[in-house]
DRENPARO-71473 format. One record per residue (C-alpha): x, y negated, z negated; residue in one letter; residue number from 1. Coordinates in steps of 0.1 Angstrom, whole numbers, always signed. Example, Ala and Ser with C-alpha at 12.3 -4.5 7.8 and 13.67 -1.06 7.14 Angstrom:
px_py_pz_residu_num
+123_+45_-78_A_1
+137_+11_-71_S_2
***
This chain:
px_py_pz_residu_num
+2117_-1744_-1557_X_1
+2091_-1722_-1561_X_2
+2076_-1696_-1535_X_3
+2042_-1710_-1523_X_4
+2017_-1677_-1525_X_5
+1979_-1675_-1526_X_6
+1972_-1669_-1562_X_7
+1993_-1682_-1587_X_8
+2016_-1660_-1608_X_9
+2041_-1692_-1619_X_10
+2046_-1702_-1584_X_11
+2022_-1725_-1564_X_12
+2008_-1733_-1531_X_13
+2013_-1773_-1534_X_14
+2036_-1794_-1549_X_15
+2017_-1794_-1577_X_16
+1980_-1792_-1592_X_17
+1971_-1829_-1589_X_18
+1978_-1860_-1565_X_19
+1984_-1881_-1590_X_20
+1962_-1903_-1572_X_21
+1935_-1923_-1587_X_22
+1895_-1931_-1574_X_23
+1901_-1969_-1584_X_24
+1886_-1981_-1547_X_25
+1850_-1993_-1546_X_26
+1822_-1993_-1519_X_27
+1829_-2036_-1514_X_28
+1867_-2030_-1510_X_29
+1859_-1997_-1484_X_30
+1835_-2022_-1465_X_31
+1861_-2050_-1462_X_32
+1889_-2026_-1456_X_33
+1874_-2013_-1430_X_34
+1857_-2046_-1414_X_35
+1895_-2064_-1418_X_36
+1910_-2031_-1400_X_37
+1889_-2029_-1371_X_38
+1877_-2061_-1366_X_39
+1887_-2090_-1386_X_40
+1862_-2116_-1371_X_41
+1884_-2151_-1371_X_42
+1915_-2133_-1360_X_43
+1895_-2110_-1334_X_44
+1881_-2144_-1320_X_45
+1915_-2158_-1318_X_46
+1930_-2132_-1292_X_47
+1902_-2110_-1282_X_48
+1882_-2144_-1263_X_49
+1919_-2155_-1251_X_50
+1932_-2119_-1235_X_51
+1893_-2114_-1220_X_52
+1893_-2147_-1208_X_53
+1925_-2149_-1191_X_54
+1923_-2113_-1179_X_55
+1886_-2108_-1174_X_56
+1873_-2142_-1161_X_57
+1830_-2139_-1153_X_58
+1832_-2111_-1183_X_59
+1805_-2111_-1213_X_60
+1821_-2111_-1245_X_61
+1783_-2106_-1261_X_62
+1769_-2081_-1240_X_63
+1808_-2065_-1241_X_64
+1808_-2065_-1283_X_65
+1773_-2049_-1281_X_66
+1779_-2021_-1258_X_67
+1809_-2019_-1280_X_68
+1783_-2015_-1313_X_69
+1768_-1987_-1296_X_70
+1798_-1965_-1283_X_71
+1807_-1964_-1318_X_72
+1777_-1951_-1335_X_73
+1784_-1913_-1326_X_74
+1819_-1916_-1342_X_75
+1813_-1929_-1374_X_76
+1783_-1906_-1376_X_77
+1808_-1880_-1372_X_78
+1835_-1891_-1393_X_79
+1812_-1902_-1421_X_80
+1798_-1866_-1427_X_81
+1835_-1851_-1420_X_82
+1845_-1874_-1449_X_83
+1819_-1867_-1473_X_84
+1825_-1830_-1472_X_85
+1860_-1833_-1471_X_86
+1871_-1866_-1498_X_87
+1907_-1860_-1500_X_88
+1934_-1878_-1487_X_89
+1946_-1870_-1456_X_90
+1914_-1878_-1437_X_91
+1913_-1855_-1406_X_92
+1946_-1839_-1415_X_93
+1928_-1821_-1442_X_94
+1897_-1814_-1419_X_95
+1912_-1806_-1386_X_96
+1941_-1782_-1410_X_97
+1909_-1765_-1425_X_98
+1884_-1763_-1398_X_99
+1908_-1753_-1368_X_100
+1945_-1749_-1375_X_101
+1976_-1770_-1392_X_102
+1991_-1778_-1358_X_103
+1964_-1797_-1345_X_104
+1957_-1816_-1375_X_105
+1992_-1829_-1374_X_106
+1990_-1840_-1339_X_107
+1959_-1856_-1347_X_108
+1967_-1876_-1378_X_109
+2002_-1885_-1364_X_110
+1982_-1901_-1335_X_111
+1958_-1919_-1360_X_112
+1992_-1927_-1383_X_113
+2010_-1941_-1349_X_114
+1982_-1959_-1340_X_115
+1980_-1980_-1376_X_116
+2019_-1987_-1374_X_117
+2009_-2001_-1340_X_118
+1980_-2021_-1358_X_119
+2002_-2029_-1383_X_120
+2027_-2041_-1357_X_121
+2005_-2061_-1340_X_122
+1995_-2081_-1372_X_123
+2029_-2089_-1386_X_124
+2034_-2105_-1352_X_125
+1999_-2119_-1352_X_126
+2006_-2138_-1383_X_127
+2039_-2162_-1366_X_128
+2024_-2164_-1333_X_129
+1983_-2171_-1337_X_130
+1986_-2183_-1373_X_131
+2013_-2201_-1386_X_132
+2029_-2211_-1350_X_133
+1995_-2232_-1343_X_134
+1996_-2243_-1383_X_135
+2030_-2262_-1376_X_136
+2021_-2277_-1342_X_137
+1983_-2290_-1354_X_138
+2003_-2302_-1391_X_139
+2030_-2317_-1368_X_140
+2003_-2337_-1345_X_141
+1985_-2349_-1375_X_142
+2015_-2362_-1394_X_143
+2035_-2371_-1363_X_144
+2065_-2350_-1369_X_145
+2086_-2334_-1344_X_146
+2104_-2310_-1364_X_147
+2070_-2295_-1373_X_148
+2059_-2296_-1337_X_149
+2091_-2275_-1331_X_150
+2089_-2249_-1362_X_151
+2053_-2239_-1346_X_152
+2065_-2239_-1314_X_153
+2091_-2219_-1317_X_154
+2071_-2188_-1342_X_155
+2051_-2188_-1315_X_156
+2079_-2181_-1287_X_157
+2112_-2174_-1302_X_158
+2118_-2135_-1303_X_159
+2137_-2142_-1333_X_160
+2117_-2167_-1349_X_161
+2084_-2142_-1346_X_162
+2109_-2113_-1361_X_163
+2114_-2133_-1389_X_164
+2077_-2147_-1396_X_165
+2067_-2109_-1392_X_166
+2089_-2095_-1417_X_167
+2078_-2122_-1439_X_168
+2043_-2101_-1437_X_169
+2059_-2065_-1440_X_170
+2079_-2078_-1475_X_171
+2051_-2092_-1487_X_172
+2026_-2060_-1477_X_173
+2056_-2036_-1493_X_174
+2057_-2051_-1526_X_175
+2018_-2057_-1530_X_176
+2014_-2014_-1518_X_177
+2040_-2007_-1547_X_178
+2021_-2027_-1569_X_179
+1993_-2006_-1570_X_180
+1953_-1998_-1555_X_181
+1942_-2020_-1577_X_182
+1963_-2046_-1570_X_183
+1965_-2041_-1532_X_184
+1928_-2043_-1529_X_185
+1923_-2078_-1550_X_186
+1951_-2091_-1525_X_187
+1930_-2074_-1495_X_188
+1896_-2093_-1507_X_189
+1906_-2125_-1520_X_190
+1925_-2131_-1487_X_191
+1899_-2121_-1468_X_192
+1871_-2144_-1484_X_193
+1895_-2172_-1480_X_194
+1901_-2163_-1439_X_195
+1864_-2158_-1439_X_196
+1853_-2195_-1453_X_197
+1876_-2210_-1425_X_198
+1860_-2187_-1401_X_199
+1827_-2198_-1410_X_200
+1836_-2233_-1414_X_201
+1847_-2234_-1376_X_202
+1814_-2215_-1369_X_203
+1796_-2247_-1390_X_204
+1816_-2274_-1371_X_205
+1809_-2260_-1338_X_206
+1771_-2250_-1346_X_207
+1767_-2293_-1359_X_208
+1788_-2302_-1330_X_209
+1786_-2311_-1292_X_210
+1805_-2308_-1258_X_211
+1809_-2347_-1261_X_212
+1824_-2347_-1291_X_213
+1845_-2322_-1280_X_214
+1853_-2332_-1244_X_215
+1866_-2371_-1264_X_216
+1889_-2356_-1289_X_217
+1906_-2329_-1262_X_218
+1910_-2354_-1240_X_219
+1925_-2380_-1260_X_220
+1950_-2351_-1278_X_221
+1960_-2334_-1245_X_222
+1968_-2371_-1229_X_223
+1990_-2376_-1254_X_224
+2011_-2345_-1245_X_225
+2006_-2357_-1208_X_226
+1980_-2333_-1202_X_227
+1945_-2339_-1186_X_228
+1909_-2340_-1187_X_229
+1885_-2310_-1196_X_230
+1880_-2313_-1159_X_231
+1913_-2313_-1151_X_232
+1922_-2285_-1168_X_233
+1890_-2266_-1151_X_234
+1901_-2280_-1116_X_235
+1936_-2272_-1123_X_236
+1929_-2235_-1132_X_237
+1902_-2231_-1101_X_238
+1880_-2221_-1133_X_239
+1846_-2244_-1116_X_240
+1813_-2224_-1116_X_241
+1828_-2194_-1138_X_242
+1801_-2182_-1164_X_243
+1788_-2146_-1182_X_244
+1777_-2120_-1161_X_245
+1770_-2090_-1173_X_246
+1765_-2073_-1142_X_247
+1801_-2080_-1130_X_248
+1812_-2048_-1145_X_249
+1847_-2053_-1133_X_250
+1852_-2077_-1158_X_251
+1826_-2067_-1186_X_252
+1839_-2029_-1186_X_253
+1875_-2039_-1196_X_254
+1863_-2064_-1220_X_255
+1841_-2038_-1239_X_256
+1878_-2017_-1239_X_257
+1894_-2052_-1254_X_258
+1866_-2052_-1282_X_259
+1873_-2018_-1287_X_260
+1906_-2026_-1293_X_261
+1894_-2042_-1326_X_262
+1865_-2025_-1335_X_263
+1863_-1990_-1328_X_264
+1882_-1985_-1361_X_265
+1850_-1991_-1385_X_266
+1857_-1953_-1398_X_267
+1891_-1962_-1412_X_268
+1879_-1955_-1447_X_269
+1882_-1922_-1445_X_270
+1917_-1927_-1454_X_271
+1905_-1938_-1486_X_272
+1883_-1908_-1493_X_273
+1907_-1895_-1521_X_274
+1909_-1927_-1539_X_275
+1873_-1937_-1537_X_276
+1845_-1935_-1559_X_277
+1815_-1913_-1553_X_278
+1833_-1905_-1516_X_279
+1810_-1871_-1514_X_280
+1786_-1891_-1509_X_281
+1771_-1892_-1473_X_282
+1747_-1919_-1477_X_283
+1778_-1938_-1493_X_284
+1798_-1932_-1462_X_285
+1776_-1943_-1442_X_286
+1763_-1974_-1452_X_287
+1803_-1985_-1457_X_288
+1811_-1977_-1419_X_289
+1780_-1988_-1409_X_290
+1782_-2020_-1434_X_291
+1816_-2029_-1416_X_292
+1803_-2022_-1381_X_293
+1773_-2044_-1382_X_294
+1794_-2071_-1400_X_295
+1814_-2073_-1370_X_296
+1795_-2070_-1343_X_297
+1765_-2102_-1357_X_298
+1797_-2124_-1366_X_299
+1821_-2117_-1331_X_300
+1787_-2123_-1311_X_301
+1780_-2155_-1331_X_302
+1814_-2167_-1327_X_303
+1816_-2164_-1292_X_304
+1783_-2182_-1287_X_305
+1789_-2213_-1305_X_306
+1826_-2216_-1289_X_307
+1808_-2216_-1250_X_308
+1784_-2240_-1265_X_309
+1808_-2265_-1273_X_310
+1833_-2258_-1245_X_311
+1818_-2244_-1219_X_312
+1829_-2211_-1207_X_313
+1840_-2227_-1173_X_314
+1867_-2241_-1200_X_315
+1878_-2217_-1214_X_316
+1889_-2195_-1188_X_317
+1902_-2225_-1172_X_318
+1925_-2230_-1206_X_319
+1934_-2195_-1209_X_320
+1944_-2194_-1173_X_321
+1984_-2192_-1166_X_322
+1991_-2202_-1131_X_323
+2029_-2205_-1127_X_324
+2043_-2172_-1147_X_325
+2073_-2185_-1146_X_326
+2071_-2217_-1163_X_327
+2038_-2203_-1184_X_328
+2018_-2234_-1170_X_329
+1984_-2234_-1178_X_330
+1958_-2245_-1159_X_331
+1983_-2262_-1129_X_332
+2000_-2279_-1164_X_333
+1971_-2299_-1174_X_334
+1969_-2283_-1200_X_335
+1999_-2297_-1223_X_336
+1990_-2289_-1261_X_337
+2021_-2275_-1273_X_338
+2002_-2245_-1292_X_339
+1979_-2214_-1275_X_340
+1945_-2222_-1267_X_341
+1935_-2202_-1296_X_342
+1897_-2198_-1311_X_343
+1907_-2216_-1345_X_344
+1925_-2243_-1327_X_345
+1894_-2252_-1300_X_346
+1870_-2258_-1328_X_347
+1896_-2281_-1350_X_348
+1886_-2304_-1321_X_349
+1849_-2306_-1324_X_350
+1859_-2334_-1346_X_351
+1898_-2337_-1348_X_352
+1894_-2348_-1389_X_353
+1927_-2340_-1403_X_354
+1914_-2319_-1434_X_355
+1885_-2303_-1415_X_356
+1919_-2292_-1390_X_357
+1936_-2281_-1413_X_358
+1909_-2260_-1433_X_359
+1903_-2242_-1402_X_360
+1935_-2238_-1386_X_361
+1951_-2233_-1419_X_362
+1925_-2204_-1433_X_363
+1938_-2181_-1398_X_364
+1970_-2180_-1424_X_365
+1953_-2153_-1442_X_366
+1938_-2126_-1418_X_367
+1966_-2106_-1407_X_368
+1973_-2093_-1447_X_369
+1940_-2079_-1451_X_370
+1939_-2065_-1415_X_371
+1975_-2054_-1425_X_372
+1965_-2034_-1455_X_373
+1948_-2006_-1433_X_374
+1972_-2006_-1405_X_375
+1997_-1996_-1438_X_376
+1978_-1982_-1462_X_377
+1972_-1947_-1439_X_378
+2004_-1941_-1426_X_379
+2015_-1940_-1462_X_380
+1987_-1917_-1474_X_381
+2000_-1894_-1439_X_382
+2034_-1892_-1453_X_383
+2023_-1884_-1489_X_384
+1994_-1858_-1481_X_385
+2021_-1838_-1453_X_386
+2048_-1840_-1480_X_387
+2023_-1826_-1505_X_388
+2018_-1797_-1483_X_389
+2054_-1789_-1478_X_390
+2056_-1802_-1440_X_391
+2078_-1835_-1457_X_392
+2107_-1834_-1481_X_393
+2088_-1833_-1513_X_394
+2102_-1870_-1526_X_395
+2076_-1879_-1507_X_396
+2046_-1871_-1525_X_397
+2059_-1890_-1557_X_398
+2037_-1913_-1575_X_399
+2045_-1936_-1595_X_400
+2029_-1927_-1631_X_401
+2021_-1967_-1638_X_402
+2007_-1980_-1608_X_403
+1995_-1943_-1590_X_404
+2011_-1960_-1558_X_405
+2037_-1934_-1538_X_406
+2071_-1957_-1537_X_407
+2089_-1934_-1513_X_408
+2061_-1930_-1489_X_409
+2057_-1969_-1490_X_410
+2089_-1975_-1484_X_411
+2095_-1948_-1457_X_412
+2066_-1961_-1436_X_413
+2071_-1997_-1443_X_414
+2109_-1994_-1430_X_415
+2089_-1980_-1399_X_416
+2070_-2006_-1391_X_417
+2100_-2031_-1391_X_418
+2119_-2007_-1369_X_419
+2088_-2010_-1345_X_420
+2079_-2046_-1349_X_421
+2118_-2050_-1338_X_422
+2110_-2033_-1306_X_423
+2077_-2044_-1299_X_424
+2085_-2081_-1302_X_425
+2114_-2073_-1273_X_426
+2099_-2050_-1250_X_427
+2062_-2051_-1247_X_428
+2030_-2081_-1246_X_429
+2002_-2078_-1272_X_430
+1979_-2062_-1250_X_431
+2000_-2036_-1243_X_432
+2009_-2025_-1276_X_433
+1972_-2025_-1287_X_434
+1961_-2001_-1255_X_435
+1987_-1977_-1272_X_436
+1973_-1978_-1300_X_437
+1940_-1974_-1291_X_438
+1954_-1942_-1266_X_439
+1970_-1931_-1300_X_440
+1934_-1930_-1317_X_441
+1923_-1912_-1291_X_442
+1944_-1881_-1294_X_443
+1928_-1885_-1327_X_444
+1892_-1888_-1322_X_445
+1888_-1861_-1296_X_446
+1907_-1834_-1318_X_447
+1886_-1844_-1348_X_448
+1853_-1840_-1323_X_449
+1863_-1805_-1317_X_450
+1867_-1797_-1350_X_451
+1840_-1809_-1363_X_452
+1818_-1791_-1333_X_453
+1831_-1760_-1345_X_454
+1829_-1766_-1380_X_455
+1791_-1748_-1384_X_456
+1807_-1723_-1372_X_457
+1838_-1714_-1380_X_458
+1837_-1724_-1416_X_459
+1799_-1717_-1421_X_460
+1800_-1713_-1461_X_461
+1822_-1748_-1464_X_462
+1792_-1761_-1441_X_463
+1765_-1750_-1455_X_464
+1773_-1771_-1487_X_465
+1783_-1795_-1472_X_466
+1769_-1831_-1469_X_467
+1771_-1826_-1427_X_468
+1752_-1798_-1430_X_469
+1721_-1818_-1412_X_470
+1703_-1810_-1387_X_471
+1678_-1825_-1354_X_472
+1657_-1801_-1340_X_473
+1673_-1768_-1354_X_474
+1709_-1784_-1336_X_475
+1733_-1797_-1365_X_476
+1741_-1832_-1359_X_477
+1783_-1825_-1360_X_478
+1772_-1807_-1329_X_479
+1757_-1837_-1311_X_480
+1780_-1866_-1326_X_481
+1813_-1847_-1319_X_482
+1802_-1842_-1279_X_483
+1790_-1877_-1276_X_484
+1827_-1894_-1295_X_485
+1847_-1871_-1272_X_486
+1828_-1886_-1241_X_487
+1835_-1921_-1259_X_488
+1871_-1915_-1261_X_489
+1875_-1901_-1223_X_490
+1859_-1932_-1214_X_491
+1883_-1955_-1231_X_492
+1910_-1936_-1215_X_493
+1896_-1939_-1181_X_494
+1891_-1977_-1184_X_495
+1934_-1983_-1193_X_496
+1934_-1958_-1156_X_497
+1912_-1978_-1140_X_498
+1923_-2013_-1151_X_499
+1954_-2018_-1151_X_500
+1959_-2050_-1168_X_501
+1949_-2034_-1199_X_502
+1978_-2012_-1209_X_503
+2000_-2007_-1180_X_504
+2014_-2041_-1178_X_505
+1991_-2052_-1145_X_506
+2012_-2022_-1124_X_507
+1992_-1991_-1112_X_508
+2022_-1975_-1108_X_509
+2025_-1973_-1149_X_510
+1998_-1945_-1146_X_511
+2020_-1918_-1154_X_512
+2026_-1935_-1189_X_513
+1991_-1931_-1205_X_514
+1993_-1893_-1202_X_515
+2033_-1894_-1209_X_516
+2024_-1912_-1241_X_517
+1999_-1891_-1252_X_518
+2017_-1861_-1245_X_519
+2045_-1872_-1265_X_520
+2020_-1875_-1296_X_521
+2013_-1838_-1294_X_522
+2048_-1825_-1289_X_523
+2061_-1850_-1320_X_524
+2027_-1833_-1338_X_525
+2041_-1798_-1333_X_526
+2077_-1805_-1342_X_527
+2066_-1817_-1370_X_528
+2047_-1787_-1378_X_529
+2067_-1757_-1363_X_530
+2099_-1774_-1377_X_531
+2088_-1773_-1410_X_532
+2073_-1742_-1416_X_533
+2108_-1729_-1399_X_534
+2125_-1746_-1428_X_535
+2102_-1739_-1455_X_536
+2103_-1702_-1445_X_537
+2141_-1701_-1446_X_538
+2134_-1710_-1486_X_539
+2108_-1686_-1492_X_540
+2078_-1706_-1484_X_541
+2049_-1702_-1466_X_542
+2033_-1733_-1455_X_543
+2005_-1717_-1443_X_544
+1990_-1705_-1476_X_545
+1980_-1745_-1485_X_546
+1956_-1747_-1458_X_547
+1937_-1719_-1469_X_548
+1919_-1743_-1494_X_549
+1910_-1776_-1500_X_550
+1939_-1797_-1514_X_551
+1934_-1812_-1555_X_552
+1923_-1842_-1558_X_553
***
């Protein structure tokens, strides 16, 4: 191997001159990969209104998802202008590395990387559970078979039976990864206008639709299942008189951390700096994150709407309200539909027409691959962009000369991700496993705010010709953004302290896990580092020289 040094002279600082990486994504595929990342609108729908709900009841998902819009707006101010004067791949390992030093960067984009294998977690199990679970039970009422009925019943309870229907999705996402950008991409989008159509064909059935209409056909489904009434199920849940209030901050404040959940990823494309067109581009970078943001927030806010127009809010807390634990009653058991209460499912019922059923219940098939694709997509580039600085083995950074996809860094990750959806199926609830990752992003978030606070001035020539180098009132904007995403971030964290339900498992004494989880994020961040430059300087090399410059694109 040769010695990495400064200049040259046969040897070299990286692994070699180019990535081997090819700008093959477009602005439309950045848009969608980030809108399907943070918030994929149908699937959001589908657990954010039931978690809220059932956690949160008198909370405002509207007002929740717009105070959501606006906490975001510093960060992807920040990262946008990071990104355009920084395009490589790596995202804030290449910023952070160059701006302040290589061991932060690596604790920062091993949070962001843990926090996508936890997204991508959370979707493979997504896809048994809130999609193909209620597809079986709703094809198994229509048709009158049991053994349907059971299938559904059991991917949406059966540890093994979720394993199973989430590998199905981590298989599937490996192979389309190997096959290429290109290829990856075309998957992303085709699923994602197919999950969108259902989406919107809910949104149409419930906008044409009325609480009578929906009121008949629950009523008539859940009495065949020996369940009861809309009133029933209200009574039975002790859900009479609940409505929106925004002013009820103990529920509104942990719901804005539940959309947050979802959509304070809208920046996720810088992950795709490298490998998209025109990425210097600031206006570009903007309108992408911005693009996905607003998409988002308009269609989550129009979703909600029409759903409490149909139902009646009163509703659905009442049918998102367990009230035996033990048994997983809901709603005193007058509730008796043998699939979840989800979003999808609720509108079906408007008019209970078998092909308008399964159109929408059968479209919530094809959210969690597109939403999948991010979650993957960045770990993968993490792996690839550390081993191309000597921090991995260097097998890592091999592309694949045919499809520009790196195999070993797709598999590596990918092998990951089972390993963790193996443990997160056993030991933890979905709404624990997304506060990590959100805790995860954080680490992120506030080490890339620093850096970029100090970036005027600690790398004042890379600044200056830079695309961030813009300024309001003689302050440059970095300087603003960066203060105003930290104070985002500490609030996130305070809300999992103060509200227990959302990542502690309901038990205040959990607290000492948000900070022990954290923690553990930087030490894995420096072992990373410190154990590799050890290594690579018991062979000569000095892993220090790479950050010195900006990496090849």
């Amino acid at each position: 191997m040769a010695t990495a040094t400064p200049d040259g002279g046969g040897s070299q600082v990286f692994v070699r001159q180019s990535t081997g990486l090819v700008r093959e994504a477009s602005a439309l595929d950045a848009v969608i990969y980030n809108a399907v990342f943070s918030a994929p609108v149908g699937a959001t729908l589908a657990w954010g209104v039931f978690f809220a709900l059932s956690a949160f009841p008198g909370a405002d998902l509207v007002w929740a998802t717009i105070i959501s819009f606006f906490l975001n707006v510093p960060v992807l101010i920040m990262m946008a202008l990071l990104a355009s004067s920084m395009p490589r791949t790596g995202g804030d390992y290449v910023w952070v590395s160059r701006i302040l030093s290589p061991p932060l960067a690596t604790i920062s984009n091993f949070g962001a990387a843990l926090s996508a294998m936890i997204g991508a977690t959370f979707w493979a199990r997504y896809f048994p559970v809130f999609a193909l679970g209620p597809v079986l039970v709703t094809l198994g009422v229509i048709f009158g078979n049991d053994t349907l009925q059971n299938w559904g019943t059991s991917f949406q309870t059966d540890n093994l039976w979720i394993f199973v229907g989430g590998l199905t999705m981590i298989v599937l996402m490996t192979a389309i990864h190997i096959s290429g950008l290109r290829t990856t991409f075309r998957w992303q989008n085709t699923f994602w206008i197919i999950a969108t159509l259902g989406t919107f064909l809910a949104f149409l059935v419930l906008l044409v639709g009325s609480n009578a209409d929906f009121t008949k056909n629950f009523n008539s489904l859940n009495g065949q299942f020996g369940g009861g009434t809309t009133q029933d199920v209200i009574t039975g849940a002790g859900a009479q008189g609940a409505h929106a209030d925004v002013t009820n901050w103990n529920a509104t404040l942990p719901t804005v951390f539940a959309i947050m959940v979802f959509m304070m990823w809208n920046w996720w494309s810088v992950y795709l700096a490298g490998e998209l067109k025109t990425a210097s581009n600031r206006g570009r970078q903007l309108n992408i994150m911005f693009g996905a943001l607003i998409w988002d927030v308009v269609f989550i806010s129009i979703g909600v709407l029409l759903l409490f127009k149909v139902t009646g809010y009163d509703f659905m807390v009442a049918v998102n309200t367990v009230t035996d634990s033990a048994t997983g009653a809901i709603a005193g058991g007058a509730y008796a539909i043998p699939t979840g209460p989800w979003y999808h499912f609720m509108a079906s019922l408007v008019y209970n027409i078998p092909i308008l059923t399964i159109l929408i219940v059968g479209s919530f098939l094809f959210w969690s691959l597109p939403a999948m694709v991010g979650n993957t997509f960045m770990p993968i580039r993490t792996v690839f962009a550390w081993a191309f600085d000597r921090l991995l083995p260097e097998k890592f950074s091999e592309v694949n000369e045919r499809t520009h996809s790196p195999v070993p860094a797709i598999l590596l990750v990918m092998t990951l991700v089972t390993a963790m959806l193996a443990w997160s199926v056993i030991s933890t609830d979905f709404a624990t496993w997304l506060a990590l990752g959100v805790l995860a992003g954080v680490v992120c978030v506030v080490i890339v705010g620093v850096a970029a606070f100090v970036f005027p001035d600690r790398r004042p020539d890379l600044y200056r010709a830079s695309p961030a180098n813009v300024n309001v009132a003689g302050i440059p904007v970095l300087k603003i953004v960066s203060v105003l995403s930290i104070l985002v971030m500490l609030f996130l964290t305070w809300l999992t302290l103060a509200f227990p339900a959302l990542a502690l498992g309901g038990n205040p004494d959990n607290v000492w896990q948000i900070p022990a989880f954290m923690a553990l994020i930087v030490v894995v961040g420096l072992v990373v580092y410190y154990g590799a430059k050890t290594l690579r300087r018991s062979q000569g090399v000095d892993v220090d020289l790479v950050y010195r410059e900006l990496p090849p694109e």
